[in-house]
C-alpha positions as CSV (number, residue, x, y, z in Angstrom):
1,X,-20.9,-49.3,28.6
2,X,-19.2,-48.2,32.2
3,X,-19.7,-51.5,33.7
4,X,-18.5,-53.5,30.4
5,X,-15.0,-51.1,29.6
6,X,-15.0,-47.9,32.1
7,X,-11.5,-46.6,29.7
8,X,-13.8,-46.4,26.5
9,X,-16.4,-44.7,28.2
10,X,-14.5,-42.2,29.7
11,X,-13.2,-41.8,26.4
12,X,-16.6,-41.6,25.2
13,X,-17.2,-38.5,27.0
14,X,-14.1,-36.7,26.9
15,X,-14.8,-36.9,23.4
16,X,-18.4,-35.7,23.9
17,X,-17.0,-32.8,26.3
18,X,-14.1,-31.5,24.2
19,X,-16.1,-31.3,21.3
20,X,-19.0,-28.8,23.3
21,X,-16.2,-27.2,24.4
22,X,-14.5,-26.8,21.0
23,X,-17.8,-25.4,19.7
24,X,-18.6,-22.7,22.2
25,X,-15.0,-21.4,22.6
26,X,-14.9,-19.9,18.9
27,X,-16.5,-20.3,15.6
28,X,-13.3,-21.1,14.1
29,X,-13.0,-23.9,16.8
30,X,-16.8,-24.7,16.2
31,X,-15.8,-25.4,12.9
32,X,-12.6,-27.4,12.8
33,X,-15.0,-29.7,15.5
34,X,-17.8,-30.4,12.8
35,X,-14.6,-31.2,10.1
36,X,-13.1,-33.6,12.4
37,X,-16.4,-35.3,13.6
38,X,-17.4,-35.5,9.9
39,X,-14.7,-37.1,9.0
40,X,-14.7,-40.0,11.6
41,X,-18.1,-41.1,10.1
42,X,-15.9,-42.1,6.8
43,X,-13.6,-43.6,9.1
44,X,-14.8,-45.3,11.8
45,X,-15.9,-49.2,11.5
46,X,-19.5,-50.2,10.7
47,X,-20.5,-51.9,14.1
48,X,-19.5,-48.7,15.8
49,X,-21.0,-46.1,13.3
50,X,-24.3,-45.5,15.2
51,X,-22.1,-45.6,18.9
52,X,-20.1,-42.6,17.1
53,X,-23.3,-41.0,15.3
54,X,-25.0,-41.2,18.7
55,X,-21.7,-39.4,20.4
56,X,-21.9,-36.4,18.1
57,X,-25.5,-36.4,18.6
58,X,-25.4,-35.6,22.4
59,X,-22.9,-33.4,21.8
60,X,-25.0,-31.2,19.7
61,X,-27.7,-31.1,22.1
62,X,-25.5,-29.7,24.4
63,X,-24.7,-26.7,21.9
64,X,-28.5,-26.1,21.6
65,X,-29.0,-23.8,24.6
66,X,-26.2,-21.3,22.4
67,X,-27.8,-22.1,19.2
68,X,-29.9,-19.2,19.2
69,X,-27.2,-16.8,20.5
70,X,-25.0,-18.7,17.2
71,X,-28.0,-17.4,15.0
72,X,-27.6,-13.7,15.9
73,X,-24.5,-13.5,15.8
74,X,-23.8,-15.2,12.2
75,X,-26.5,-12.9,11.2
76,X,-24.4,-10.1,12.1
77,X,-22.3,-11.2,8.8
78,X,-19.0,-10.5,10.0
79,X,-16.5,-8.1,11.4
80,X,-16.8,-4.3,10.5
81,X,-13.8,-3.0,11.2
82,X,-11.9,-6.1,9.6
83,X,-10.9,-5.1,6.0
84,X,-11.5,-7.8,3.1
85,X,-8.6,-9.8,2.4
86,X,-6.7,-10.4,-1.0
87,X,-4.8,-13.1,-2.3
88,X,-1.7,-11.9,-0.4
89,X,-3.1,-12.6,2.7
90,X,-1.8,-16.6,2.1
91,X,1.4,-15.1,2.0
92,X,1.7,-12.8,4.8
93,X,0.0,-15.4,6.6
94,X,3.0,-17.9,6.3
95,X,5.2,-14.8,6.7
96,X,3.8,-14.5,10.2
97,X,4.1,-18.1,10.7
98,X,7.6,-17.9,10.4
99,X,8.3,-14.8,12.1
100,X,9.2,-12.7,8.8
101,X,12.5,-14.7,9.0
102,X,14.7,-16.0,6.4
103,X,16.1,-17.9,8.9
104,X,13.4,-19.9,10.4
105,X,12.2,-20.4,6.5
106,X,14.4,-21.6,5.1
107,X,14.7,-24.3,7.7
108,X,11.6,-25.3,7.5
109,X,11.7,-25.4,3.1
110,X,14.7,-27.6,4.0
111,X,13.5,-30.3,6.2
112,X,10.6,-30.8,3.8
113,X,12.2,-30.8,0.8
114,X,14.7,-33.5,2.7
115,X,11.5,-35.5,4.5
116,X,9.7,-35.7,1.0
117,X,13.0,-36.3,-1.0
118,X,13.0,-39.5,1.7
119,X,9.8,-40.5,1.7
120,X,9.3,-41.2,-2.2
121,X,12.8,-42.7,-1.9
122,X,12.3,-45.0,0.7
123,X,8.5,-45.4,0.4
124,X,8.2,-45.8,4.3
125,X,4.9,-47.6,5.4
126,X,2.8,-44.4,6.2
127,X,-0.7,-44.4,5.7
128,X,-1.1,-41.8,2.9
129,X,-4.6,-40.8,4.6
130,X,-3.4,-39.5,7.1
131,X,-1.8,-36.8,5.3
132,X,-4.2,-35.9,3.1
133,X,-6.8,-35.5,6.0
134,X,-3.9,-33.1,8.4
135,X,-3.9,-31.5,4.9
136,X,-7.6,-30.9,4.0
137,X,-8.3,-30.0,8.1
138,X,-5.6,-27.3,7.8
139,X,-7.0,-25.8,4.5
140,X,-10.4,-26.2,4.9
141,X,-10.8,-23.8,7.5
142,X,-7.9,-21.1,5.8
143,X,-10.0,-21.6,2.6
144,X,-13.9,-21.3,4.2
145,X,-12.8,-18.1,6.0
146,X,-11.0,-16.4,3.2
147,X,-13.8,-16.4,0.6
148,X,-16.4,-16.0,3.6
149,X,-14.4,-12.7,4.4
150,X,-14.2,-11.8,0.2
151,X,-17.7,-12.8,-0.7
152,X,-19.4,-12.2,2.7
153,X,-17.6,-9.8,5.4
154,X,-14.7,-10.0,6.8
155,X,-13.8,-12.0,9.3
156,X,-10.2,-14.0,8.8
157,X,-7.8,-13.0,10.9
158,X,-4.0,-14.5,11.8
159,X,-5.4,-15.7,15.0
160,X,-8.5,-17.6,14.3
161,X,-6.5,-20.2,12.3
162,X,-4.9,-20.9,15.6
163,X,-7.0,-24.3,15.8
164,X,-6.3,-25.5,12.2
165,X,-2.1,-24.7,12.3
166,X,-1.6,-28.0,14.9
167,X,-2.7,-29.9,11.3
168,X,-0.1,-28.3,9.2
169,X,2.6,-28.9,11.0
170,X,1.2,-32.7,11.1
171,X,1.2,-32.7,7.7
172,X,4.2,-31.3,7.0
173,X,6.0,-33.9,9.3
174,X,4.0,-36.8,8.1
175,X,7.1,-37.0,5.5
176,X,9.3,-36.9,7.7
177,X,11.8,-40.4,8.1
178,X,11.7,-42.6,11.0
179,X,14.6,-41.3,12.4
180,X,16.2,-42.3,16.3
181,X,15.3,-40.6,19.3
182,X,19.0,-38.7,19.1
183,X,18.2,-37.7,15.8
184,X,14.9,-36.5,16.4
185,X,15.9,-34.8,19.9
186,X,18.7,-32.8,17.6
187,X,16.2,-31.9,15.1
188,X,13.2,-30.5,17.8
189,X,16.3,-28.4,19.3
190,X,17.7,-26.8,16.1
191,X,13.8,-25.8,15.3
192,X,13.4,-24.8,18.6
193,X,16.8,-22.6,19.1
194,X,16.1,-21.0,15.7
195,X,12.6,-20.2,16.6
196,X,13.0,-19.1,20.0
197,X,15.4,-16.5,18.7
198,X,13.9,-15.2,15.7
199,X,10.5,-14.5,18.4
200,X,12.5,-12.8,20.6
201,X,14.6,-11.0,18.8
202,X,13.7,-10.8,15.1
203,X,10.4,-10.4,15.9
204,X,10.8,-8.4,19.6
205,X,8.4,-10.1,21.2
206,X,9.3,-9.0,24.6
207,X,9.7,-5.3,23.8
208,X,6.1,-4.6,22.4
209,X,4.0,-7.5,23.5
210,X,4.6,-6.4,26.8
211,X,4.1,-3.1,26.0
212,X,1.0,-2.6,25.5
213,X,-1.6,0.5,24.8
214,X,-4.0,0.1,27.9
215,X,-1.2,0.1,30.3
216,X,1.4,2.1,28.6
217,X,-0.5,4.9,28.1
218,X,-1.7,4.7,31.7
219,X,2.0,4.8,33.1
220,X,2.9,7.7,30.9
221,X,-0.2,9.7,31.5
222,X,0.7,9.1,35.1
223,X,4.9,10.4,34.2
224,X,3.5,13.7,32.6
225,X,1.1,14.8,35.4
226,X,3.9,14.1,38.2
227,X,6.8,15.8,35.9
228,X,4.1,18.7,34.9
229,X,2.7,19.4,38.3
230,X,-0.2,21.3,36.5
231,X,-3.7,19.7,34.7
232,X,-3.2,17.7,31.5
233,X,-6.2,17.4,29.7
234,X,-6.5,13.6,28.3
235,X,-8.3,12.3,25.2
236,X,-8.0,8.7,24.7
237,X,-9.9,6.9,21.6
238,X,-10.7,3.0,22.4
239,X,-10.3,3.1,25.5
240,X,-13.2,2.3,28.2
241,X,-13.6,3.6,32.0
242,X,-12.8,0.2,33.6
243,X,-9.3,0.0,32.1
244,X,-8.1,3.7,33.2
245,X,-9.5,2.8,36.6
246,X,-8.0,-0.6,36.6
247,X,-4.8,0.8,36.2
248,X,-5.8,4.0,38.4
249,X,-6.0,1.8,41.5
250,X,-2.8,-0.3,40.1
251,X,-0.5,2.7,40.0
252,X,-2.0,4.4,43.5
253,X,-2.8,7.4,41.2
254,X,-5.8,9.5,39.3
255,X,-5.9,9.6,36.3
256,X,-8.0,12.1,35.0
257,X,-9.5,11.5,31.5
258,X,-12.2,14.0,29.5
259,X,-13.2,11.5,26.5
260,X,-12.8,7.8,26.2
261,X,-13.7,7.5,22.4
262,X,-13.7,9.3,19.4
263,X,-16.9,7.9,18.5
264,X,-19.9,10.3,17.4
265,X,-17.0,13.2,16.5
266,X,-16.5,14.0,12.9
267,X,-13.4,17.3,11.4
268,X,-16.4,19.5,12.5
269,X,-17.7,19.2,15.8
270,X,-14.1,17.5,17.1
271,X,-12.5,20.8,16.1
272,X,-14.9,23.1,18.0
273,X,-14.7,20.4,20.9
274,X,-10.7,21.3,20.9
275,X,-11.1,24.9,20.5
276,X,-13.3,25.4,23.5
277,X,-10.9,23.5,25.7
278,X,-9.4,25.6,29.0
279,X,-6.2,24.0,29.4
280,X,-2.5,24.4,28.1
281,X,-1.7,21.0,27.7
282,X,-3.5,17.7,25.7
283,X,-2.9,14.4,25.6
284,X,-4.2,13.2,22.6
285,X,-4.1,9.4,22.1
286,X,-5.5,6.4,21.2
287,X,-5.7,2.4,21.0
288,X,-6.1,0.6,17.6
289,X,-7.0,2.8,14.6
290,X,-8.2,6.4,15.0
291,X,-8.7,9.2,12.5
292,X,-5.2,10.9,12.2
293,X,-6.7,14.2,11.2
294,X,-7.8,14.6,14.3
295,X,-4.2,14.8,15.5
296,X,-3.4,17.2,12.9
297,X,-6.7,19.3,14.2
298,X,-5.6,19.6,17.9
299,X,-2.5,20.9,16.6
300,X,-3.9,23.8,14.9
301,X,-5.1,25.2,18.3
302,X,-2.1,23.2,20.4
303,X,0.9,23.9,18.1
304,X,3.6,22.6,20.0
305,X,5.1,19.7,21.0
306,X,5.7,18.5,24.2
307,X,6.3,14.3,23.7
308,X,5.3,11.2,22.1
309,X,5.0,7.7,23.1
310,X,3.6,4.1,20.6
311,X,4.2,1.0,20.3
312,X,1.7,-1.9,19.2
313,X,-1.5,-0.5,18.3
314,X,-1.1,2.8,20.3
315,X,0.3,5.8,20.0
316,X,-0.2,9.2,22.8
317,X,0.9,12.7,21.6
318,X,1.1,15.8,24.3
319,X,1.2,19.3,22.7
320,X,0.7,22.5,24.1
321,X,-0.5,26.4,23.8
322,X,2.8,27.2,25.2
323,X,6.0,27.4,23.5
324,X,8.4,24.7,23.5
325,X,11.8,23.6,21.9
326,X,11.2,20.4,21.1
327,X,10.0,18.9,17.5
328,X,7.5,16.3,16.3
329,X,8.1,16.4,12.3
330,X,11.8,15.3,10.7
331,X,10.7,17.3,7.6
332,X,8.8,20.4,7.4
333,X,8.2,22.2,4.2
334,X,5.5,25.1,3.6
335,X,4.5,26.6,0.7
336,X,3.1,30.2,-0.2
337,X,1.7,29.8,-3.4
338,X,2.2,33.4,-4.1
339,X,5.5,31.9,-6.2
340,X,2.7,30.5,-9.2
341,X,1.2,33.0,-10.7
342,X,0.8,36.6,-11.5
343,X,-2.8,36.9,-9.9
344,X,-1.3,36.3,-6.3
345,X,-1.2,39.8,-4.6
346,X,0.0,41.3,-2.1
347,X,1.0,37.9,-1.1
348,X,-2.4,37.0,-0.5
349,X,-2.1,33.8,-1.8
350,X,-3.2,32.0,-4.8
351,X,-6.6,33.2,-6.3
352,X,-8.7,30.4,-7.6
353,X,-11.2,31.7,-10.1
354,X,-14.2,30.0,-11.1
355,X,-12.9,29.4,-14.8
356,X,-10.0,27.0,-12.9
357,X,-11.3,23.3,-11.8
358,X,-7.5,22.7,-10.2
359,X,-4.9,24.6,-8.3
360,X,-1.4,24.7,-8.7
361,X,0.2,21.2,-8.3
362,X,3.1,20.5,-5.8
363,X,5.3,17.8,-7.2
364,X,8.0,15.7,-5.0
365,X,10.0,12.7,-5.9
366,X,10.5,10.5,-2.5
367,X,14.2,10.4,-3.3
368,X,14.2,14.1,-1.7
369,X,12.5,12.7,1.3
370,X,13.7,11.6,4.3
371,X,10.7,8.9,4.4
372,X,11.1,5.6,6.0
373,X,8.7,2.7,5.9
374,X,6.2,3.3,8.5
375,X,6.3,7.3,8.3
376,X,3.6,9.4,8.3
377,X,2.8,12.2,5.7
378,X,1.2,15.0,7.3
379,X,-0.8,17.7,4.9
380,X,-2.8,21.0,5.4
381,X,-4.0,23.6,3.2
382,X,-5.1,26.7,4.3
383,X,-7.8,28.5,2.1
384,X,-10.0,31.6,2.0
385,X,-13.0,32.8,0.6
386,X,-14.4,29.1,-0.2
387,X,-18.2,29.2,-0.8
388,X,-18.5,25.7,-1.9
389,X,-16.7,22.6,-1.7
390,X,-13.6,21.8,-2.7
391,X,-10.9,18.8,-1.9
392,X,-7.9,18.7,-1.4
393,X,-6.2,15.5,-3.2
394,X,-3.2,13.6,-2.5
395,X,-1.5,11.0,-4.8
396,X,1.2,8.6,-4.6
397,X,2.4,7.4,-7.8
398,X,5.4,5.0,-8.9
399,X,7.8,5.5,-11.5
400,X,5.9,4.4,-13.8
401,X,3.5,6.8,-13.5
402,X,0.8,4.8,-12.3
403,X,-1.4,5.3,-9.5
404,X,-0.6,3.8,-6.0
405,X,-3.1,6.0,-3.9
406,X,-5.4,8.6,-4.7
407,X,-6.8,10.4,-1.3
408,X,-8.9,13.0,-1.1
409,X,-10.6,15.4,1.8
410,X,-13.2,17.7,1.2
411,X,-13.6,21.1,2.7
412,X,-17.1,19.9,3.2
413,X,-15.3,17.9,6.3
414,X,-13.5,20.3,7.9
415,X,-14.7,23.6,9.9
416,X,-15.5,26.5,7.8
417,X,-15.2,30.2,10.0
418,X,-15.7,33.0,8.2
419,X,-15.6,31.6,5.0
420,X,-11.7,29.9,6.4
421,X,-10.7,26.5,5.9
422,X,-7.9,24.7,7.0
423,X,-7.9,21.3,5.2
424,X,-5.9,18.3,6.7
425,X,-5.1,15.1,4.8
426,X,-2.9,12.2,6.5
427,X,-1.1,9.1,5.4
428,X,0.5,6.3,7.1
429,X,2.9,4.8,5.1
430,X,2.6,1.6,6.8
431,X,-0.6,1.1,5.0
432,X,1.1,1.5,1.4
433,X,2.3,-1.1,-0.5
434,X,4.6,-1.2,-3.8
435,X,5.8,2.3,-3.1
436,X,9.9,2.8,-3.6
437,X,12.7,5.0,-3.7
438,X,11.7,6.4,-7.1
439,X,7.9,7.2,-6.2
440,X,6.3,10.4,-6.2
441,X,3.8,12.3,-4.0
442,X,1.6,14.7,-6.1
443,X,-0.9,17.1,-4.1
444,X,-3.3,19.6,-5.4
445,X,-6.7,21.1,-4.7
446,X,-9.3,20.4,-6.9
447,X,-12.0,22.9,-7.0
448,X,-15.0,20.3,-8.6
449,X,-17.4,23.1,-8.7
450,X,-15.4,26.1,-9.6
451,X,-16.1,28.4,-7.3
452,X,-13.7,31.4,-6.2
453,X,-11.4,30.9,-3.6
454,X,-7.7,32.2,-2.1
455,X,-5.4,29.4,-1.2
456,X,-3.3,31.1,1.3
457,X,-0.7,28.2,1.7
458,X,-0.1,24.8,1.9
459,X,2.2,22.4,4.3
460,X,3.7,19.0,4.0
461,X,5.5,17.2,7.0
462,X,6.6,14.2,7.7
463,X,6.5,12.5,10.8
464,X,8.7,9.6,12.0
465,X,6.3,6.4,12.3
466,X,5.2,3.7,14.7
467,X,6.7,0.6,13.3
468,X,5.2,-1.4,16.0
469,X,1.8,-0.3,15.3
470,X,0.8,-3.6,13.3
471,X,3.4,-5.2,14.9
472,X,1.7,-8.5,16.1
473,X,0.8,-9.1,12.2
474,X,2.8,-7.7,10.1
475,X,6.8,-7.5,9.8
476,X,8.6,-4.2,11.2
């Protein structure tokens, strides 16, 4: 074949290389090789069928050495940490396609509507093939990972559709009129400005992309020692030793760090880890998603706030044992619960006896709250004299009285000293949908196995939020 037409056999193995390449780079990838490939046997002319056959051939063989490696890992099942997707995801995914703009949307429902208005107009001599296969190659691939992730485990994410988007935007253009190259040129730089824009600007790219947790947290860790001058004990969850060194020997400084993950620790044994440091001053962050009532937990023994730093999927809190003037909550309100009933005393508290399966029930309409979209709701209860477990239950619900979160932590979670409790639940509102101005948050403790107990008071604050914190995937 070289000596007879070199072009076609270097075409031949680009082909052959590309597609090897295609399949070890990602599974995603991996796929949307096999669905091309598969479909050039249904396309390609019978005297070169077994040419092509052969092609694909050798380049399977050259997958073979990571076959086995393949067969681990898709035995694996998926992603853990990935949550199963709902029909919304097609949605949001288009949303993110478009960078949550009207703008950039509604140009692009507009030069469709006008290229398909056009093409069954004009009928222009396009091979309709062609756009049903840029079609089926972008969906195939949206479709196989959805149900995979529903049916399966998770694994669809905005990202591994990368390799399959290139076909829907040759689909949608395949309707597109034959237009001149001034036209055309006018067109691309329209889409162009209008996209460029809404990425920087709509979207902020450039303030949180280049922000990011690894390094961020690094340069402000770095900040607070030098402002400080004294020890500042760090707790980072996600992170790993290489990166804090990395950036260590980047920034000419230490950076001293006690824990790297969060991993292993449960309310328990992370509360008596905090309670036996020797320092007055923790930073207390992480990278990704972390259990929040750990935050709330070094603030029972750090109460004070110092400062506060996040942006996409990070977010670094410093408190302290010593007193400071400065505030982490917008909206603070306690409650003694010696205003409910006669068997409060003394203003003890609240005594639960072990007739009562629920507590008193604290009742507040959003419209009295200064919440905002990405806030989070901060709750503890303080109780006494519990011999048995209890929960303490939070519930969002809209004005139609029906249910838009139920959340619930048990005593069983949290350390017990002396038969005392402190109880902490946390929301991010973020993570709410469908919630609104006229929604209400409902919390009580519901004592499942009626036991006696004093609940000495109970707290509700509200933090302002990290609207970056999803930021590469969702709108903010």
């Amino acid at each position: 074949m070289a000596k007879k037409n070199p072009a076609k056999w270097f075409i031949s193995w680009a082909y052959i290389i590309f597609t090897v390449l295609s399949a070890y780079n990602h599974y995603f990838s991996l796929l949307q090789a096999v669905l091309i490939a598969f479909t050039g046997l249904f396309l390609i002319s019978k005297n070169r069928f077994w040419n092509y056959a052969w092609l694909n051939l050798r380049a399977i063989l050259l997958f073979l050495p990571h076959l086995s490696i393949s067969l681990h890992q898709l035995s694996l099942g998926g992603l853990n940490w990935l949550p199963k997707p709902n029909y919304e995801f097609f949605v949001s995914y288009f949303q993110f396609i478009f960078h949550f703009s009207e703008w950039a949307l509604a140009l692009f429902l507009m030069l469709f509507v006008y290229s398909v208005i056009q093409y069954f107009r004009f009928k222009p001599n396009i091979n309709r093939k062609w756009i049903l296969i840029s079609f089926f190659w972008f969906m195939i691939p949206l479709l196989f990972g959805f149900y995979y992730s529903v049916y399966k485990k998770p694994i669809l994410q905005y990202s591994v559709l990368i390799f399959s988007f290139p076909f829907f935007l040759l689909f949608v253009l395949s309707f597109m009129p034959n237009w001149n190259k001034t036209k055309s040129l006018i067109v691309v730089i329209i889409i162009m400005m209008i996209n460029t824009t809404t990425l920087i600007f709509k979207r902020e790219y450039y303030s949180f992309f280049y922000n990011q947790g690894y390094d961020a947290i690094a340069k402000r860790q770095i900040a607070l020692i030098d402002s400080l001058k004294k020890p500042v004990t760090l707790l980072i969850d996600g992170y790993e030793p290489f990166f804090l060194n990395y950036y260590a020997v980047k920034y000419h400084h230490p950076i001293p760090c006690a824990l790297y993950s969060y991993d292993g620790f449960n309310e328990k044994n992370w509360e008596l880890y905090i309670a036996n440091l020797k320092t007055n001053y923790i930073a207390c962050s992480h990278v990704g998603v972390t259990n929040l009532n750990f935050l709330d937990i070094v603030q029972k023994y750090y109460p004070y706030f110092v400062k506060k730093s996040s942006g996409f999927a990070y977010e670094w809190y410093v408190f302290s044992n010593k007193n400071t003037s400065k505030k982490l909550y917008k909206y603070e309100k306690e409650i003694n619960f010696t205003q409910y009933e006669s068997l409060c005393k003394k203003n003890n508290g609240y005594r639960l006896s072990n007739q009562q399966e629920y507590g008193p029930l604290i009742e507040i309409n959003f419209k009295e709250l200064p919440l905002c979209r990405h806030d989070i709701i901060h709750i503890r209860l303080d109780i006494d004299s519990l011999k048995n477990e209890g929960t303490l239950v939070c519930e969002l619900k809209n004005q139609n009285d029906s249910l838009l979160l139920w959340k619930g932590a048990s005593s069983k979670q949290f350390l017990n000293q002396n038969e005392k409790t402190s109880i902490f639940l946390t929301i991010r509102m973020t993570d709410i949908k469908n919630y609104s101005y006229y929604s209400t948050l409902r919390t009580y403790f519901w004592n499942q196995n009626k036991v006696n107990a004093l609940l000495k008071r109970i707290s509700i604050k509200i933090e302002s939020g990290n609207p970056y914190i999803y930021a590469i995937f969702n709108d903010f």
